[in-house]
C-alpha positions in Angstrom: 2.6 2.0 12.5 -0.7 -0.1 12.3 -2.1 -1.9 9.7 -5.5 -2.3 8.6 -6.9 -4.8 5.5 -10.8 -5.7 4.2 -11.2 -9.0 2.1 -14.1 -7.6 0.1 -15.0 -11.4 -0.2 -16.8 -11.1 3.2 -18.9 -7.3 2.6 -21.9 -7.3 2.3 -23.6 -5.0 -0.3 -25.4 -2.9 2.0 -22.0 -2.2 4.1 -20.8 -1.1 0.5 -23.2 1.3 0.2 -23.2 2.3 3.0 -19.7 2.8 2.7 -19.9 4.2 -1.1 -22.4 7.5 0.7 -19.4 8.3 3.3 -17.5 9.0 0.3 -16.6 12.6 -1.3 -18.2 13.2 -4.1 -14.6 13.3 -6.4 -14.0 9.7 -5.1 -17.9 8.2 -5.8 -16.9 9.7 -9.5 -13.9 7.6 -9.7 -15.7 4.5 -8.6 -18.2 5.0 -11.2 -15.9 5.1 -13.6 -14.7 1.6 -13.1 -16.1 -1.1 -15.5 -15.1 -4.0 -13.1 -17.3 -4.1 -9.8 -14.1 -5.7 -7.9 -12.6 -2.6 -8.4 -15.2 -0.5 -7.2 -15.6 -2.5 -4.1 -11.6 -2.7 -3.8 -11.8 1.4 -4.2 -14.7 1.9 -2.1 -13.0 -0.7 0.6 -9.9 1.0 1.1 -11.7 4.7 1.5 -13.3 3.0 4.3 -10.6 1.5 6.1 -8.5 4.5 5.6 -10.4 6.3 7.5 -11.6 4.0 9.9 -7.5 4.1 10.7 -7.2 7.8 10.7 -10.1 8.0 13.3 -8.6 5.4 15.3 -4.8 7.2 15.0 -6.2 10.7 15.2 -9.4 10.5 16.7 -11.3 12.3 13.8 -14.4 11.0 12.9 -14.7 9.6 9.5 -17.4 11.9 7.9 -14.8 15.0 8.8 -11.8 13.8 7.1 -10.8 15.4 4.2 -8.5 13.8 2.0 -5.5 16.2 -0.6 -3.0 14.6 -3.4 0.4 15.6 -3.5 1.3 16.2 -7.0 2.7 12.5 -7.1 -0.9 11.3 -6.4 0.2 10.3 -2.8 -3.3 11.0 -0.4 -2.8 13.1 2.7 -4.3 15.3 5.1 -3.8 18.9 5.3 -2.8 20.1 8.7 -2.8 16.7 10.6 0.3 14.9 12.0 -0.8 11.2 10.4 0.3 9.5 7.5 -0.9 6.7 5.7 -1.3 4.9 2.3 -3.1 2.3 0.6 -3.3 -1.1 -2.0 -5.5 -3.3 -3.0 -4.8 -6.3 -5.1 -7.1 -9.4 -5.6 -9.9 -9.6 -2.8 -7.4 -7.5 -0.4 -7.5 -3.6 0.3 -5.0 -3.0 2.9 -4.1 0.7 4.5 -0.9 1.6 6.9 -1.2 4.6 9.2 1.5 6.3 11.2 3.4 9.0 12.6 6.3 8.6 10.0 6.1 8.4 6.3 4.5 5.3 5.3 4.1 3.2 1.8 2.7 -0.4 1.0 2.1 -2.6 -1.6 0.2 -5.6 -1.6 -0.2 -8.0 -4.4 -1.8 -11.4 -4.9 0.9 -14.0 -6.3 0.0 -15.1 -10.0 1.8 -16.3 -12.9 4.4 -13.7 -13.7 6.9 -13.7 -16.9 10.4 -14.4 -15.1 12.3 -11.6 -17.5 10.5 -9.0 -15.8 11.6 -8.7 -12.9 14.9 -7.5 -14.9 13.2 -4.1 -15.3 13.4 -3.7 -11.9 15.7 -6.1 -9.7 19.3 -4.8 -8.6 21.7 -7.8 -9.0 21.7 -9.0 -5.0 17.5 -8.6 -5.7 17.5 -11.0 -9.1 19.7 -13.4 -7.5 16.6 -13.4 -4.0 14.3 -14.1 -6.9 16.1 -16.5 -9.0 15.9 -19.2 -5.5 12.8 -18.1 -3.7 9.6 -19.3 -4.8 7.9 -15.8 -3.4 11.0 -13.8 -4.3 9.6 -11.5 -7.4 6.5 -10.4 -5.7 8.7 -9.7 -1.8 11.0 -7.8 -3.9 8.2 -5.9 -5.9 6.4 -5.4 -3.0 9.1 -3.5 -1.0 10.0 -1.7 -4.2 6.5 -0.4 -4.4 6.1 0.4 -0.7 9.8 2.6 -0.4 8.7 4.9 -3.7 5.0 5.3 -2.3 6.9 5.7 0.9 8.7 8.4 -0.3 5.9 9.8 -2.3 7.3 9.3 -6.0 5.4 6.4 -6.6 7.4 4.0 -9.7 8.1 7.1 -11.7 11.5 7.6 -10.5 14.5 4.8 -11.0 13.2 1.7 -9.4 17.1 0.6 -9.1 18.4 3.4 -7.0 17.0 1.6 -4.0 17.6 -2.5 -3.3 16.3 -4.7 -0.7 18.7 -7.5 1.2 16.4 -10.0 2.6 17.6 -12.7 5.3 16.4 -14.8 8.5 17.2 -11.7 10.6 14.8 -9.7 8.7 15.0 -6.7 5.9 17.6 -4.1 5.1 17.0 -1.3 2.6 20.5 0.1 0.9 18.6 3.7 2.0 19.6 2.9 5.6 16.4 5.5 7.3 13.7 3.2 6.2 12.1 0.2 7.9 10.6 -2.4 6.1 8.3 -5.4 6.7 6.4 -8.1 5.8 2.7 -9.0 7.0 0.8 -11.9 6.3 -2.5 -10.7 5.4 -3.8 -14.3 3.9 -2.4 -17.3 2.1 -2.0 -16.5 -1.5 -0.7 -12.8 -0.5 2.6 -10.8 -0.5 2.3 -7.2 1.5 5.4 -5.3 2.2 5.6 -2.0 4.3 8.4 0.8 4.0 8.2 3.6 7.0 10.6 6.2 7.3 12.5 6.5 10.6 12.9 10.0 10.4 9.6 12.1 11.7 9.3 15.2 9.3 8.7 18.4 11.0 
């Protein structure tokens, strides 16, 4: 698994549009759509380092990769042993590629009512938050990244999975999945979930 990420902060305008043409013409529709220019440039980064990983993984150039939706809106490419996924949050656009199923999250820390994590924390998970500063949006974040992992996205029950954290790292109650953290930049939370078991 490698992991690529684009602080939109440092693009320039002409490497967006540059970067806007090597779109497909469904995705340039989707930018325009968006009121708020951080989006677009959040939308447009990620298309680009997506592919810049999938030519580096697979060795197909960018303009040749042709991107499908699974019916839970997770991207993936028809006939080619890669997987990948993407988030974008605050200034950050991050992508993880592999051989295995991959998901993350990524999400810039903020104010955040405390009830809500409630909606989606197993006890062990609440009880993480409740004494670690960071605790909501580690245990968001690897909530996120094992359903996009899996391809369901948050439309399935966001307690039938829970997340241990310690010193020695991260275990998952669904014992086939390793997760991770990666610091991306201060101010960040980005978890990865990839699935141990290579789908044939």
């Amino acid at each position: 698994m490698k992991l690529y990420s684009c602080n939109i902060s440092s693009v320039s305008e002409k490497e967006f549009r540059e970067w806007f043409g090597a779109m497909s013409e469904k995705k340039k529709e989707a930018v325009r759509k968006l009121l708020v220019p951080q989006k677009q440039k959040l939308k447009i980064a990620a298309d680009h380092i997506c592919r810049k990983a999938i030519f580096e993984f697979c060795g197909i150039p960018a303009q040749d990769i042709e991107f499908s939706v699974s019916e839970f809106g997770k991207p993936y490419i028809k006939g080619l042993n890669v997987h990948f996924n993407i988030s974008h949050s605050g200034d950050y656009a991050v992508c993880a590629v592999s051989d295995k199923e991959i998901g993350v999250d990524i999400e810039k820390i903020r104010s955040i009512n405390p009830e809500t994590s409630k909606r989606f924390a197993c006890e062990n998970e609440q009880d993480y938050i409740d004494s670690h500063t960071d605790g909501f949006f580690e245990i968001w974040t690897l909530k996120e990244a094992y359903f996009k992992c899996i391809g369901t996205g948050l439309g399935a029950d966001i307690k039938t999975v829970s997340f241990e954290i310690s010193e020695s790292g991260i275990s998952c109650s669904e014992k086939s999945f390793d997760c991770l953290f990666h610091q991306i930049a201060d101010g960040y939370i980005c978890s990865t979930c990839e699935q141990l078991i290579i789908k044939r």
